[in-house]
C-alpha positions as CSV (number, residue, x, y, z in Angstrom):
1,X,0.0,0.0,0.0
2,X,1.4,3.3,-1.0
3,X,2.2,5.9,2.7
4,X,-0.2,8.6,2.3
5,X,-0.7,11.4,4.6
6,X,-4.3,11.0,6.2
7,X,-6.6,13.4,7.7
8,X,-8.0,13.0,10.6
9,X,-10.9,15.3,9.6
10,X,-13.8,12.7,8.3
11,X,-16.5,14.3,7.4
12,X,-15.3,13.5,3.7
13,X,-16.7,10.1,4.6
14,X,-20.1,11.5,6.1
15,X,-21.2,13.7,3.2
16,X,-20.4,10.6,1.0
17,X,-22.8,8.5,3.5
18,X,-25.3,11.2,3.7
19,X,-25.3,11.6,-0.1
20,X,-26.1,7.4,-0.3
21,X,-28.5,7.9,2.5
22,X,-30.3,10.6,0.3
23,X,-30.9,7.7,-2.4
24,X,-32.3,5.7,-0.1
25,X,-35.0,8.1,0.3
26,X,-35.5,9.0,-3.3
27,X,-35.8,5.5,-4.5
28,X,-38.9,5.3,-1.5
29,X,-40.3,8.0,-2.9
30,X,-40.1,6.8,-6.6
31,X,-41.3,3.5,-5.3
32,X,-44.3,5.5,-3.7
33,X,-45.2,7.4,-7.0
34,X,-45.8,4.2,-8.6
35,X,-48.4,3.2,-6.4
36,X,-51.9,3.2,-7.9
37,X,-53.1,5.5,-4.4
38,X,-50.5,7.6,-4.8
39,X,-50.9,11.8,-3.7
40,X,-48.8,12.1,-7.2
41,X,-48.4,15.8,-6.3
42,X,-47.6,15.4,-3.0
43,X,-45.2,12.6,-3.8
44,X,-43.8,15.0,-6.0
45,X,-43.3,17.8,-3.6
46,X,-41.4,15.5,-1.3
47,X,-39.2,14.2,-4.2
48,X,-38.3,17.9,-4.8
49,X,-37.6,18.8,-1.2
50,X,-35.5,15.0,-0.9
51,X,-33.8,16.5,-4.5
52,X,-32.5,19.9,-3.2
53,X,-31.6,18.5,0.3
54,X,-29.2,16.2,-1.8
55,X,-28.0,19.3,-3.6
56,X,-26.6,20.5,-0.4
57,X,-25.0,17.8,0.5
58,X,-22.9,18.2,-2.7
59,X,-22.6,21.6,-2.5
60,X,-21.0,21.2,1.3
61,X,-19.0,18.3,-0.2
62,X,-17.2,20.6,-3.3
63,X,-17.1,23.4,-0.3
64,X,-14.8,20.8,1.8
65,X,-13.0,20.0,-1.3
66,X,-11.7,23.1,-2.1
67,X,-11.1,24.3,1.3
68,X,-8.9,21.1,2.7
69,X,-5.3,20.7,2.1
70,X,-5.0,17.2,2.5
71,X,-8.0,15.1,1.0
72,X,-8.1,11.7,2.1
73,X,-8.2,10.5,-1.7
74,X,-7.2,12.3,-4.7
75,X,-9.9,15.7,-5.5
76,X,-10.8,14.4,-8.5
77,X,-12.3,11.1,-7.3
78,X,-13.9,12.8,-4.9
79,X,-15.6,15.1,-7.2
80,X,-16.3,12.5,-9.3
81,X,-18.1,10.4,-6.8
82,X,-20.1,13.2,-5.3
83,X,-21.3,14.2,-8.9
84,X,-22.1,10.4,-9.2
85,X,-23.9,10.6,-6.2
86,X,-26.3,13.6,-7.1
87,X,-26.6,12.2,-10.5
88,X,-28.4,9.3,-9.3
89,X,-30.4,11.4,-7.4
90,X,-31.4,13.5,-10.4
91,X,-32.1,10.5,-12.5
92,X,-34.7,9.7,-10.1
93,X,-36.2,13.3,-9.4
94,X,-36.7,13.2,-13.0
95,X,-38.8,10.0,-13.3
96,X,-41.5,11.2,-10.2
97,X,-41.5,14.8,-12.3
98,X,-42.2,13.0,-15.8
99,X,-44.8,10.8,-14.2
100,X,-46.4,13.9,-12.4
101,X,-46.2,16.1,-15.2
102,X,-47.0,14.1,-18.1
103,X,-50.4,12.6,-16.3
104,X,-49.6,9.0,-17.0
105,X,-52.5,7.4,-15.5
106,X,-51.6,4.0,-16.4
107,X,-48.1,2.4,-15.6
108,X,-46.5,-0.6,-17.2
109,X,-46.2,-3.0,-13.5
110,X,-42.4,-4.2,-15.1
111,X,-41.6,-0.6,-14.1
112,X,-41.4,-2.1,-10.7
113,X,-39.0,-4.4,-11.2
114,X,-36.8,-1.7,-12.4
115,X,-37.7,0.5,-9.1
116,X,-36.8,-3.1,-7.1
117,X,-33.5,-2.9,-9.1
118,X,-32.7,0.4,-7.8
119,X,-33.7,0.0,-4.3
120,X,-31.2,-3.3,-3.9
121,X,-28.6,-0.3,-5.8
122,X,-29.6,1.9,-3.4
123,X,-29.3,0.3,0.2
124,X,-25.9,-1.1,-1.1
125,X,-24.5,1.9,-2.0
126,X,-25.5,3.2,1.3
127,X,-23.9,0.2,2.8
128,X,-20.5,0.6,1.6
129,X,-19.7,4.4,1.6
130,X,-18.9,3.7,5.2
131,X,-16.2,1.6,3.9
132,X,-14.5,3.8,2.0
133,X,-12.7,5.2,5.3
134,X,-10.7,1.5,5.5
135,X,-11.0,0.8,1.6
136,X,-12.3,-2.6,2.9
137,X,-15.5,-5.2,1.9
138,X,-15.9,-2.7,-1.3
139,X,-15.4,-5.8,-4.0
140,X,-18.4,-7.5,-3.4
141,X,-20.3,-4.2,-3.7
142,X,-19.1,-3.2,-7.0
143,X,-19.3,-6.8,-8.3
144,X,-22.9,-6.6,-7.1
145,X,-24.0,-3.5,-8.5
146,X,-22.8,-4.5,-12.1
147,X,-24.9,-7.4,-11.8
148,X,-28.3,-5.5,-10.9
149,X,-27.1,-2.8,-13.2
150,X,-27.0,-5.9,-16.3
151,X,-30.7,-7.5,-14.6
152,X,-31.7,-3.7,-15.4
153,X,-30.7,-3.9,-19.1
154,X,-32.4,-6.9,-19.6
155,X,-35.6,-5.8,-17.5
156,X,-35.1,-2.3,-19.9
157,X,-35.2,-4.5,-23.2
158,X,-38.3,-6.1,-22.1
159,X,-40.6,-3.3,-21.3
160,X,-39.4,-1.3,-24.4
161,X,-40.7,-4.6,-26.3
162,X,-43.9,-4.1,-24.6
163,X,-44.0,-0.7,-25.3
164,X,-43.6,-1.0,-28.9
165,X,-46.3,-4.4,-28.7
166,X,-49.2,-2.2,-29.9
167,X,-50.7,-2.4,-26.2
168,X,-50.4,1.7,-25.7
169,X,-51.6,4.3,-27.9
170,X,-48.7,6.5,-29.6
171,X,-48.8,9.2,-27.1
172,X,-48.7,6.9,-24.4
173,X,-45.6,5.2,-25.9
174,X,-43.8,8.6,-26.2
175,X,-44.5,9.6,-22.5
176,X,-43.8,6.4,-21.0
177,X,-40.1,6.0,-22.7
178,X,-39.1,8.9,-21.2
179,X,-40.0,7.8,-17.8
180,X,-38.5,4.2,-19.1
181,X,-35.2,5.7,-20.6
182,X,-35.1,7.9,-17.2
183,X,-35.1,4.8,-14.6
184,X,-32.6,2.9,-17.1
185,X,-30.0,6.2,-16.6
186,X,-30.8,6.0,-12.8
187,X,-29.4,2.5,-12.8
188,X,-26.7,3.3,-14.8
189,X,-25.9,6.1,-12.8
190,X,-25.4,3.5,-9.9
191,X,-22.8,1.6,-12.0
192,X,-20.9,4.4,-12.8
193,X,-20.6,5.4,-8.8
194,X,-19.6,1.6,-8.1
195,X,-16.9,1.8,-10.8
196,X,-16.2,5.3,-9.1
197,X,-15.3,3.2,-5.8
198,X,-13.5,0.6,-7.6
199,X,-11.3,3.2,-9.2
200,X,-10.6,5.0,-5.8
201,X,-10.1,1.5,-3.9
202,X,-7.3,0.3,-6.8
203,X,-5.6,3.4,-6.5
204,X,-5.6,3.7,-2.8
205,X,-4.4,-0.4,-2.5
């Protein structure tokens, strides 16, 4: 392992867990929206709220970046995971706003199995930021996320098929891939923080 200085300062580590922590929540809420009882606008609101509250925790993370000497990884991983981070979150934000603003009365139910995708991405994530202060138990995490990430390809194929089966009406089809295409780049997003953390967790070993 190469000798690095450390900080002792690790609140690097705690915006990067309050950041995963964030998904957690936004992934409840999407999972929420597509509930047939749904408050869609008040679901929405909360997404919003959960949204810019994520936003600051990014914002205070660039802040600590720029204003600590010695990082405990290099600056750009760290920006790049934090933008990873509020990526995800975005992704998501944007799904509750399409279905909220585009009136979609009528889901596909395989949408859920994308939204089950995400929430497995989501609690693991959470899960392993913690370990990014001992670079330790991250393999199996980034192994794992690569594999829901490919289970969300395939689940992505499938509903476009059905989209394009001549079940939906035209306008229908063109509101609903967006919200499909949306949840497909909020799983990706995932992937691309995993490899993030494989990146850092080479470098660092």
């Amino acid at each position: 392992m190469r000798f690095r200085i450390r900080p002792v300062d690790t609140s690097f580590y705690d915006l990067f867990a309050e950041s995963a922590n964030h998904l957690v929540g936004g992934v409840s809420l999407l999972a929420e929206m597509l509930s047939d009882s749904a408050d869609r606008e008040d679901v929405a609101r909360r997404m919003r709220d959960a949204e810019h509250a994520a936003d600051e925790t990014t914002h205070e993370l660039v802040k600590k970046v720029n204003s600590t000497f010695v990082t405990p990884f290099d600056r750009e991983d760290i920006y790049a995971l934090g933008s990873g981070l509020d990526d995800v979150m975005d992704s998501m934000d944007e799904v509750v706003d399409q279905i909220f603003v585009y009136g979609v009365n009528i889901l596909p139910p395989e949408l859920s199995d994308q939204v089950t995708v995400l929430q497995r991405c989501a609690e693991l994530t959470a899960s392993a930021m913690p370990n990014l202060r001992s670079m330790t138990e991250l393999s199996e995490y980034w192994i794992e996320i690569n594999r829901l990430e490919n289970q969300g390809d395939k689940n992505h194929r499938r509903i476009l098929a059905k989209l394009f089966s001549g079940e939906y009406e035209a306008l229908e089809v063109l509101k609903l891939k967006d919200i499909v295409e949306s949840l497909e780049d909020a799983i990706d997003g995932f992937e691309k923080v995993a490899n993030t953390v494989e990146q850092i967790a080479v470098k660092e070993s």
